[in-house]
C-alpha positions in Angstrom: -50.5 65.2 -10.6 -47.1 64.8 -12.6 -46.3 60.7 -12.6 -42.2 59.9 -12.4 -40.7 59.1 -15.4 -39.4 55.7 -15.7 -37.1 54.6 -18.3 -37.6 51.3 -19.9 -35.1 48.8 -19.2 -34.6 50.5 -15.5 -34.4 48.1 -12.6 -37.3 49.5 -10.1 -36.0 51.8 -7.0 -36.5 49.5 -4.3 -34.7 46.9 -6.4 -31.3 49.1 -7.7 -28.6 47.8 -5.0 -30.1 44.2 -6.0 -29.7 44.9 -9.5 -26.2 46.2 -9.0 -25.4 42.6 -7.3 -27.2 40.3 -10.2 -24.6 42.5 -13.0 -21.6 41.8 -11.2 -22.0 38.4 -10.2 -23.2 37.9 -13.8 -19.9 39.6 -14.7 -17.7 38.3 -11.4 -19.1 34.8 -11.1 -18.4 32.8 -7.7 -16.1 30.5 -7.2 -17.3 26.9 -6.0 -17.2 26.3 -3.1 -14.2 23.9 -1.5 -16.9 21.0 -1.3 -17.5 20.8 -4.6 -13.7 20.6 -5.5 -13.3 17.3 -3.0 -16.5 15.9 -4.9 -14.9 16.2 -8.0 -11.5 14.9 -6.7 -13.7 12.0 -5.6 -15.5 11.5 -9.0 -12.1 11.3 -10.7 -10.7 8.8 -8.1 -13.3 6.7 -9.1 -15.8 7.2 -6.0 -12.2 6.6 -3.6 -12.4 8.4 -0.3 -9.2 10.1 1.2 -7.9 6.8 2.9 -7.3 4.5 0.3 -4.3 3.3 -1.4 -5.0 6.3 -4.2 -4.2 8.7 -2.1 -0.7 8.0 -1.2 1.6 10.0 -2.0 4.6 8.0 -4.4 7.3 10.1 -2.5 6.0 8.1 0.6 5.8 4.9 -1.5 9.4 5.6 -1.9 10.3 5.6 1.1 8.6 2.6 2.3 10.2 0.7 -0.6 13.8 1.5 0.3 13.1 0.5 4.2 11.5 -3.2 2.7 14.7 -2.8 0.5 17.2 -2.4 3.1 15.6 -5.1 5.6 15.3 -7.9 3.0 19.1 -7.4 2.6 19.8 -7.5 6.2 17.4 -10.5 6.6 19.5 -12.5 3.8 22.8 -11.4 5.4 22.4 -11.9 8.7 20.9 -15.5 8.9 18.8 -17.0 11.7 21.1 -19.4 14.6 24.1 -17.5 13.6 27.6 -19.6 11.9 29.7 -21.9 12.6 33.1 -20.7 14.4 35.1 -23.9 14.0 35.1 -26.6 10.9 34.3 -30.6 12.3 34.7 -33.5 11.0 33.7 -37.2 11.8 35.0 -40.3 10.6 36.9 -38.1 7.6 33.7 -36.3 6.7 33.2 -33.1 7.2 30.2 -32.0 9.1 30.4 -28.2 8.8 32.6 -26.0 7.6 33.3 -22.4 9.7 31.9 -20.0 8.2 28.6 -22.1 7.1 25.3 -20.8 8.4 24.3 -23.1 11.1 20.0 -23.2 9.5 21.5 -23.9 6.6 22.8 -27.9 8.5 20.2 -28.1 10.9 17.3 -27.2 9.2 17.7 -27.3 5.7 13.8 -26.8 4.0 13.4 -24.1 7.0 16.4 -22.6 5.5 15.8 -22.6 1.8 12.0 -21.0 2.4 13.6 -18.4 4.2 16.3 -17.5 1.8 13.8 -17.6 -1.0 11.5 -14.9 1.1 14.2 -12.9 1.6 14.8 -12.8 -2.2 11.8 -12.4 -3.2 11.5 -9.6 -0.8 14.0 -8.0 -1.8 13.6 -8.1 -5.7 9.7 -7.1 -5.1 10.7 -4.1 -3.2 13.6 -3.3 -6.2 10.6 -3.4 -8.4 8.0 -1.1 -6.1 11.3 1.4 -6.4 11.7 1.1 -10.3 8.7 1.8 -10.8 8.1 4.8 -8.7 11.3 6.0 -9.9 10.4 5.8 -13.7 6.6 7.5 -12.1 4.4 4.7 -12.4 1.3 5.2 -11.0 0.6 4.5 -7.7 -2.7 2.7 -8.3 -0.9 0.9 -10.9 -0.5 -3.2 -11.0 3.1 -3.3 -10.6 3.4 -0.7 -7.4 0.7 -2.6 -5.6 1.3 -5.8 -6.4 5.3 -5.2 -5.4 4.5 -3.6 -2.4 2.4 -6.8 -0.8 4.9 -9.4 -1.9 7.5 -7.9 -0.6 5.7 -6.6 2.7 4.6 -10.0 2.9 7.6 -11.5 2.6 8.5 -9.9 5.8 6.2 -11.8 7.6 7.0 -15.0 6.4 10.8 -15.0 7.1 9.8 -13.7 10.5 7.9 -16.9 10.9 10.1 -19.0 9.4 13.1 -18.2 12.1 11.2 -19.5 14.6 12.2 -23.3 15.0 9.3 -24.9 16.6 6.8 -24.1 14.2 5.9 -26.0 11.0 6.3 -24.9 7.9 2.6 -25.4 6.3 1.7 -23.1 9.0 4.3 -20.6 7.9 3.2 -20.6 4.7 -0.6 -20.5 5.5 0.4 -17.2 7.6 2.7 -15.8 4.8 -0.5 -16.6 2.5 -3.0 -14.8 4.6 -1.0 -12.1 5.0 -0.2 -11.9 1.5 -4.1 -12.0 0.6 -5.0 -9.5 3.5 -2.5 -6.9 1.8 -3.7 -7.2 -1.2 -7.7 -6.7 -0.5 -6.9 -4.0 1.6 -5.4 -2.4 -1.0 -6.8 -3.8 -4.2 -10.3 -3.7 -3.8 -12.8 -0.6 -3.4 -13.3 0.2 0.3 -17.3 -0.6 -0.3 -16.4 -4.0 -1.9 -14.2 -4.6 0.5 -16.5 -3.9 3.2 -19.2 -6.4 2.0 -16.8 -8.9 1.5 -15.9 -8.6 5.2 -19.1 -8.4 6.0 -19.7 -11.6 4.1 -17.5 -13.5 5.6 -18.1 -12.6 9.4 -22.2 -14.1 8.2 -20.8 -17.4 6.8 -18.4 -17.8 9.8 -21.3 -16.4 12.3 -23.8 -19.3 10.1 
């Protein structure tokens, strides 16, 4: 009985599509697949998932920053209780002059803290621009820190136009607000989620 001849090196019969397949994916290799490309996205982020401030796009920053822009300007133009029409006097002293805003006599501190948001507002959102103009970084100090005074400031010349409350309390808002921003933002959504989680215990305890 004659036995087949087998050449050394030869992959066996049963096996010749498979070794076909090994050569050209040795040759051809695959590509990885489209979750490994979001893990290593991930791993550059620093462990930051697709909803945090990282992921923003800075054309969108942009955007947000001219908006902030253009209301702190109204807000400083267009003050609370409207102006005076007519100058009065009393006694040879003038009380108001037309033209005067009307906060500006009747409450004066209420006044000056809401001038001085709408400043501060407005320079903070000049700055988010800048620097997303001159391509900062987004996760950078300056955009963040920017973006939450100045979206902050928003809320505090809000509550500051409203006569009949006090001003420590408009503060205390503008401050919460102001530290809200800036841990939702700021700090890694983990942290962030066991510092909430800390404070709902001590509140609960």
């Amino acid at each position: 009985m004659d036995l087949p001849i087998v050449h050394p090196g030869a992959a066996p019969a049963g096996n010749v599509e498979t070794g076909h397949q090994a050569q050209a994916a040795a040759v051809h290799p695959q590509p990885p697949a489209a979750h490994d490309g979001l893990a290593v996205n991930q791993q550059q982020l620093g462990g930051q998932g697709p909803n945090t401030w990282v992921g923003n796009d800075a054309n969108t920053l942009l955007v947000v920053a001219t908006l902030i822009t253009t209301l702190t300007y109204q807000l400083g133009t267009n003050i609370p209780g409207g102006y005076w029409q007519e100058t009065k006097s009393l006694h040879g002293r003038e009380l108001y002059r037309a033209g005067d805003p009307i906060m500006r006599d009747l409450h004066r501190p209420r006044y000056w803290l809401f001038m001085a948001a709408s400043w501060v507002g407005f320079a903070s959102s000049m700055v988010m621009t800048l620097s997303l103009l001159v391509r900062m970084s987004v996760d950078s100090r300056h955009v963040r820190w920017s973006f939450a005074v100045a979206y902050s400031s928003l809320v505090l010349t809000f509550v500051v136009s409203q006569p009949r409350t006090h001003l420590s309390v408009d503060i205390l808002v503008w401050a919460g607000v102001l530290a809200f921003l800036w841990l939702v933002i700021s700090v890694h959504p983990e942290h962030r989620t066991r510092i909430v989680q800390a404070l709902c215990c001590s509140h609960r305890n």
